[in-house]
N, C-alpha and C positions, 0 to 999 in steps of 0.2 A: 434820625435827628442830626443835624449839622448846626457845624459852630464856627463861625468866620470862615461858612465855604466848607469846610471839612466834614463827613460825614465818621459822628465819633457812637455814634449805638445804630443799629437796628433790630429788628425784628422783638421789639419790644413790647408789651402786652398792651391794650387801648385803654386798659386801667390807670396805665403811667402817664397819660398825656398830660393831666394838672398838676404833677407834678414837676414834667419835665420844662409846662409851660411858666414854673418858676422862674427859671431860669431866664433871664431877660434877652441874653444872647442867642440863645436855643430858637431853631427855625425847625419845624415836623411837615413830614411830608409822610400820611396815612394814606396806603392805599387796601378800598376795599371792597371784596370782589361780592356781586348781589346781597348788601346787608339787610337786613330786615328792621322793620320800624324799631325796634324796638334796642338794636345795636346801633342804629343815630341819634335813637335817644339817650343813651349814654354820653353821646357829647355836647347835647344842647346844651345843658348846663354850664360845659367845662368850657366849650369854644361860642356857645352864643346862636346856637344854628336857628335860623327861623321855621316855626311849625310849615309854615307853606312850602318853604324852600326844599323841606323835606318830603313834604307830601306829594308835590311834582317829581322829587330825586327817583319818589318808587314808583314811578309812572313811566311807562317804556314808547318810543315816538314820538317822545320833545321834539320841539322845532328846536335848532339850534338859535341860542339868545344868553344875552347875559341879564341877569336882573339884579339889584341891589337894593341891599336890607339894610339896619342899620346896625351891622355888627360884621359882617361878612357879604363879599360876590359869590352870586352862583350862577352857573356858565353848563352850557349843556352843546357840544361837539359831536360829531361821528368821525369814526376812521373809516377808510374805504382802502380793498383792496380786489383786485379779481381772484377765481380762482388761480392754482396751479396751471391748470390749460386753459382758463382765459374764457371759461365757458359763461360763467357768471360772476355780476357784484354783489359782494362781499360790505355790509354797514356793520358798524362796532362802536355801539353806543358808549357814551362815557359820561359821567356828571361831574361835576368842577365844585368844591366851595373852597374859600380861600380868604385869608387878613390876610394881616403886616407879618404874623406867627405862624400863621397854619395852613398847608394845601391840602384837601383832602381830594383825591381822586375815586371814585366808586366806576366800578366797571360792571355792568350789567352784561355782558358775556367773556369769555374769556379769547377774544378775536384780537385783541388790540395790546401788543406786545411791548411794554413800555421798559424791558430790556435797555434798550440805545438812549431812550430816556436818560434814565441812571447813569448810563454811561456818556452821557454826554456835559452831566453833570458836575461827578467825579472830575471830568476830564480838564477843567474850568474852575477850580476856587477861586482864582481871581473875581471871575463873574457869578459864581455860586454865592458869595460873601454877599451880595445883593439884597438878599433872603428868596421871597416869597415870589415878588417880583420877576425873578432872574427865571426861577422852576416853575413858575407858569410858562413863561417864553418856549423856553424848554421841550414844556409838554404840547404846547400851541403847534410851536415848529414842526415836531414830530407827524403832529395831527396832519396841519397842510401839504407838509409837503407828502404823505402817505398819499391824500387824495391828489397831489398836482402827477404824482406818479401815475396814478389809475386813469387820470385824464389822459395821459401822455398814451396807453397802452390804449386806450380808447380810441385814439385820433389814428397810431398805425392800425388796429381793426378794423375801423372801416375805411382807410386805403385800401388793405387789402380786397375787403369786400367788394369797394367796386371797380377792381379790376377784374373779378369775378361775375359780377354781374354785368359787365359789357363784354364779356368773353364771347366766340364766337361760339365756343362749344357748350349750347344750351344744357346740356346734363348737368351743366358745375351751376346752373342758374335757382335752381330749387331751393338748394340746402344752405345758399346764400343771402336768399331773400328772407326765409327763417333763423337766418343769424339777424341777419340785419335787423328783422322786425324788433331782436332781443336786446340788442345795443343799442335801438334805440330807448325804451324799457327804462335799459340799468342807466342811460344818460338822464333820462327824466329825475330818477331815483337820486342817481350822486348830482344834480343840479340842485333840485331840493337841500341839501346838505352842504355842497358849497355854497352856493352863492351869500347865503346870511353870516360863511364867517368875515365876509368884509366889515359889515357891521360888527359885528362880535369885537374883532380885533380894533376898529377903529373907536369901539365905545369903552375901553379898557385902556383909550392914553386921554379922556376925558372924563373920566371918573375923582372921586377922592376920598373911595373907601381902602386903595388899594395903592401904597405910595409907590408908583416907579419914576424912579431918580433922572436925573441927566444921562449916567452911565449905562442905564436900559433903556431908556428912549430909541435909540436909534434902532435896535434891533426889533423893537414894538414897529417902529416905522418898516424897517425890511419884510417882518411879518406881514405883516398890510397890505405892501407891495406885492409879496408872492400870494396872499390868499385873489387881492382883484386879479392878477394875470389867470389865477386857477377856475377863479369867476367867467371871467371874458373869454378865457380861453373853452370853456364846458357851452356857455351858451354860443359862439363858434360852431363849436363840433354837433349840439343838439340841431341849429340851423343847419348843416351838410348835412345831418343824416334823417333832415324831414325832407330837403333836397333831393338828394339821391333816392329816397324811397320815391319822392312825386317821378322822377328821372326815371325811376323803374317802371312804373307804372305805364307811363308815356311809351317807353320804349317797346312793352308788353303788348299797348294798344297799337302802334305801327307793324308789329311783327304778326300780331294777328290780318290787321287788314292785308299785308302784303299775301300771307297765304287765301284769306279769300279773295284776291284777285285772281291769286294763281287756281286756283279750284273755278272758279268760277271759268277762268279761260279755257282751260282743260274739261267743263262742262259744255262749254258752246261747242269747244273742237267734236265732242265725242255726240255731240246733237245732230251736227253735220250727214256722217254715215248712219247715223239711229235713223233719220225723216226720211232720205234715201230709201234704205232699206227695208224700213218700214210700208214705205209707199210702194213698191216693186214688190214686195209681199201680198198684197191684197189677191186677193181671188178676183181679178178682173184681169180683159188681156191688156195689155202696154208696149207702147213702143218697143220692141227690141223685145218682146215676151217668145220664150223657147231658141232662142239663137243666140248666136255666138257674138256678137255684134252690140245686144242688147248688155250683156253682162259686163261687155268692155265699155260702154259706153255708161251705166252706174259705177263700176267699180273706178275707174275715169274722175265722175264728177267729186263720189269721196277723197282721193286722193290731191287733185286738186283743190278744191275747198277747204281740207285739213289744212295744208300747208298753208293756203292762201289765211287765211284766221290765223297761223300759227306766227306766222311774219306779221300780221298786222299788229298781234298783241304782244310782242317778242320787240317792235319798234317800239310801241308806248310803254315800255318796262310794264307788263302785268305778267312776262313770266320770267 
């Protein structure tokens, strides 16, 4: 519970919320981790929660949106993070409802750390004093800039990738092109999730369920600004890496042809002494048949002819 900005109770039971929402200064900020129908239905009555509102709350893979009731917003986010080593994306659903009085946060996994939250809160009663307004920002913030993070780590993975994939040294080409297929994947996934909070954040300083003042305005606007660059910046990086994969594919197609040119040359060369030898093979007599003269004069025409095809297709780059 906070009061002019100051946070003066926690960890207080969800029994006390009508009581503490006596108090006309008192701003509550509930957060709660997978509740069940029937622990939100404890606060319809006290805070106003709409049945629907609640009914999509227990519903998992919202599109991120904000919708408005006539008592309260409810807002539906993901946080994104990669793993540790960067192997895969990491989504951390969260649901929003929130007045002039009350934020509630519901966390449907335990992924999304709202630690620096709090502490960013605390840090701020000037701008805490705002109420409701100010700890949505707050949480917002948190949220985008989490995912503008993951874009950020996204963008150097596949730099590094495709310095990898135009390496000379094909062996490093395989387990690259199996990353890449993955990043592209997790880009689809965290693009799905950013892109709509443009809308999100830009339909929360056009609302009027949910007063934010002059003094929060601008930071609503900043948010805005960092969610579209997180936008523009995701759809960017998913164009390069539908890019580079077509770039792979190409480059896959040239390296194959070059080796069938080369096999094919080294086919014709080795045709050469094959027709030769083959023909001077027959059970019939021939030129130059049991003498010395005969063998020099085949073994002769293979070595010459080799060469001569080996310069001809060594000019037209086929080997």
């Amino acid at each position: 519970m906070y009061r002019d900005g100051v946070c003066t109770l926690a960890d207080f039971p969800v029994d006390d919320v009508a009581e503490h929402l006596a108090d006309p200064a008192a701003v509550l900020w509930l957060d709660l981790y997978r509740p069940s129908a029937e622990d939100l239905s404890m606060l319809e009555s006290d805070i106003g929660l709409h049945e629907l509102a609640i009914g999509e709350c227990l519903d998992k893979g919202q599109r991120p949106s904000l919708n408005r009731y006539p008592e309260h917003l409810s807002l539906d986010a993901y946080g994104a993070a990669l793993d540790p080593d960067g192997s895969a994306l990491k989504l951390y659903e969260i649901a929003v409802f929130c007045n002039d009085r009350v934020l509630i946060t519901i966390r449907k996994d335990c992924g999304l750390d709202l630690d620096p939250v709090v502490a960013g809160w605390d840090a701020a009663p000037g701008l805490t004093r705002h109420g409701v307004a100010y700890l949505l920002y707050g949480l917002l913030d948190h949220i985008v800039n989490g995912q503008f993070q993951t874009v950020r780590q996204l963008d150097e993975a596949v730099d590094d990738l495709e310095e990898q994939l135009f390496d000379a040294r094909r062996s490093a080409v395989q387990p690259a092109q199996q990353r890449l297929f993955q990043l592209r994947r997790d880009l689809i996934a965290l693009r799905r999730v950013v892109k709509p909070m443009e809308e999100v954040v830009e339909s929360l300083l056009n609302q009027d369920v949910l007063a934010v003042d002059a003094a929060v305005a601008p930071y609503y606007q900043k948010l805005y600004d960092h969610a579209m660059r997180a936008a523009d910046w995701t759809d960017a990086l998913h164009d390069l890496a539908a890019t580079t994969v077509q770039t792979n594919l190409i480059t896959q197609a040239n390296h194959l042809n070059m080796i069938m040119k080369k096999v094919t040359s080294w086919a014709a060369i080795i045709a050469v002494p094959t027709a030769i030898t083959g023909f001077y093979g027959q059970n019939l007599p021939y030129p130059g048949y049991g003498s010395v003269w005969g063998m020099v004069v085949s073994t002769g025409l293979i070595a010459v002819l080799s060469v001569l095809l080996y310069t001809v297709f060594k000019r037209n780059d086929w080997l």
